[in-house]
C-alpha positions in Angstrom: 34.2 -3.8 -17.2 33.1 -1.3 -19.4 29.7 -1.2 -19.0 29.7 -0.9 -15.0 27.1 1.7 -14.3 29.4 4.4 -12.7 26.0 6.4 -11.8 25.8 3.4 -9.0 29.3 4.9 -7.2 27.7 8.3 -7.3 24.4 6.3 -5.3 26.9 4.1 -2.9 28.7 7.8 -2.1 25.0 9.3 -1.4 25.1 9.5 2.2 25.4 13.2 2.8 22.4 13.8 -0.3 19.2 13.9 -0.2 16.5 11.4 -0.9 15.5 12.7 -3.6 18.9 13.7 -5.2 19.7 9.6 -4.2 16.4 8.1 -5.9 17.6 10.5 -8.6 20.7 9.5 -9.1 19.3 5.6 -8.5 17.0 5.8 -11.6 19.7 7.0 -14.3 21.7 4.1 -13.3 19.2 1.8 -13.6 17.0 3.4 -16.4 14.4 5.6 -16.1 12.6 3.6 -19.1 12.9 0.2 -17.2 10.3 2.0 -14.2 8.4 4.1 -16.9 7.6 1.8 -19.6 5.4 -0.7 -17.6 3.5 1.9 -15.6 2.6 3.6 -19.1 1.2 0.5 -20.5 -0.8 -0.1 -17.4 -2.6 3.1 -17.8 -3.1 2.8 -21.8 -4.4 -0.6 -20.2 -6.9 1.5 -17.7 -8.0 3.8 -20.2 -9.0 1.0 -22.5 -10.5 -0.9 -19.9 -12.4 2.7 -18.7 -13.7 3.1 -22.3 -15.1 0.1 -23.2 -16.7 0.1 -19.6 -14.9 -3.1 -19.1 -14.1 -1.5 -15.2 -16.3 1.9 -13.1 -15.5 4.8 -12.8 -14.6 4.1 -9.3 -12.4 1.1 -10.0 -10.7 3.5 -12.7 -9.8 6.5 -10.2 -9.1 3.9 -7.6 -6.2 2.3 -9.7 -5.3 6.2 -10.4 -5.2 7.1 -7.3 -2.9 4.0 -6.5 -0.6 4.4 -9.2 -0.4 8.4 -8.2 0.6 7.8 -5.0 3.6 5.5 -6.2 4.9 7.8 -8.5 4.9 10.4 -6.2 6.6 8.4 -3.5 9.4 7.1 -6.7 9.5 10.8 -8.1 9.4 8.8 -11.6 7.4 11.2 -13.5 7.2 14.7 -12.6 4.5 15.7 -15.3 2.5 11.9 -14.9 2.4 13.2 -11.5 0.7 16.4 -11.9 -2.0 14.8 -14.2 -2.8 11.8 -11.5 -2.9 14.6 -8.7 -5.1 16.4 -10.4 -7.3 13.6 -11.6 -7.3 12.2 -7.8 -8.4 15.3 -6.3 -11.0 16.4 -9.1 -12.8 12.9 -8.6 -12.7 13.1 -4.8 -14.6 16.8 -5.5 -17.2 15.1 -8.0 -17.6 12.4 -5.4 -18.3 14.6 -2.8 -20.7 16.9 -4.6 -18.5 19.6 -3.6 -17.0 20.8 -7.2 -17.8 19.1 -10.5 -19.6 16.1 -11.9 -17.8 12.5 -12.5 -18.9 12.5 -16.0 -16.5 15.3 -16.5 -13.7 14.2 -14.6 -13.9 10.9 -16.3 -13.8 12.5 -19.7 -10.8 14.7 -18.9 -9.0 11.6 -17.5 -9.4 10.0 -21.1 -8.5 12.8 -22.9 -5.1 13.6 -20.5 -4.4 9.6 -20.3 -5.0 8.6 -23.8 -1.7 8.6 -25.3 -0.7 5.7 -23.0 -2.6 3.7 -25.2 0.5 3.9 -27.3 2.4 1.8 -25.2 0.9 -1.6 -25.1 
């Protein structure tokens, strides 16, 4: 009985919390590195992939885009969040012609994503 995960009474008594102190409390109880670990191997995956041209540019920020929007909507990775927003949104502008080039973008997304490489 000693290693019941207390933090899961704190999540059952959650009712009056909000979501975000509840998915919170969630992911200490059922560790943080269980979520993280697998999402950072699947971006060292993408940034390989993106460097050896192995998948486009578009494919690339697609799968970023995805994976952005899912940590968001987990609150996993507050920081990993602020990089895949910006990221999103700076392609969208190259895309559009309205701010930047994709050549740029793409290289900033290397140079902010490559230490996921770490993790395969």
């Amino acid at each position: 009985m000693e290693d019941f995960p207390y933090e899961l009474i704190d999540v059952s008594l959650s009712n009056n919390k909000s979501l975000k102190e509840t998915i919170s409390m969630l992911k200490k109880a059922c560790c943080e590195k269980t979520i993280n670990e697998p999402l950072y191997k699947i971006i060292g995956e993408l940034v390989t992939k993106l460097e050896e041209k192995r998948i486009t540019n578009e494919k690339f920020f697609e799968y970023i885009s995805s994976i952005h929007f899912q940590v968001s909507a987990l609150l996993i990775d507050d920081k990993l969040s602020n990089i895949l927003d910006r990221l999103d949104d700076g392609y969208y502008l190259a895309t559009q012609g309205i701010y930047g080039d994709i050549e740029t973008i793409r290289k900033e997304a290397l140079e902010e994503l490559i230490h996921f490489k770490n993790y395969k």
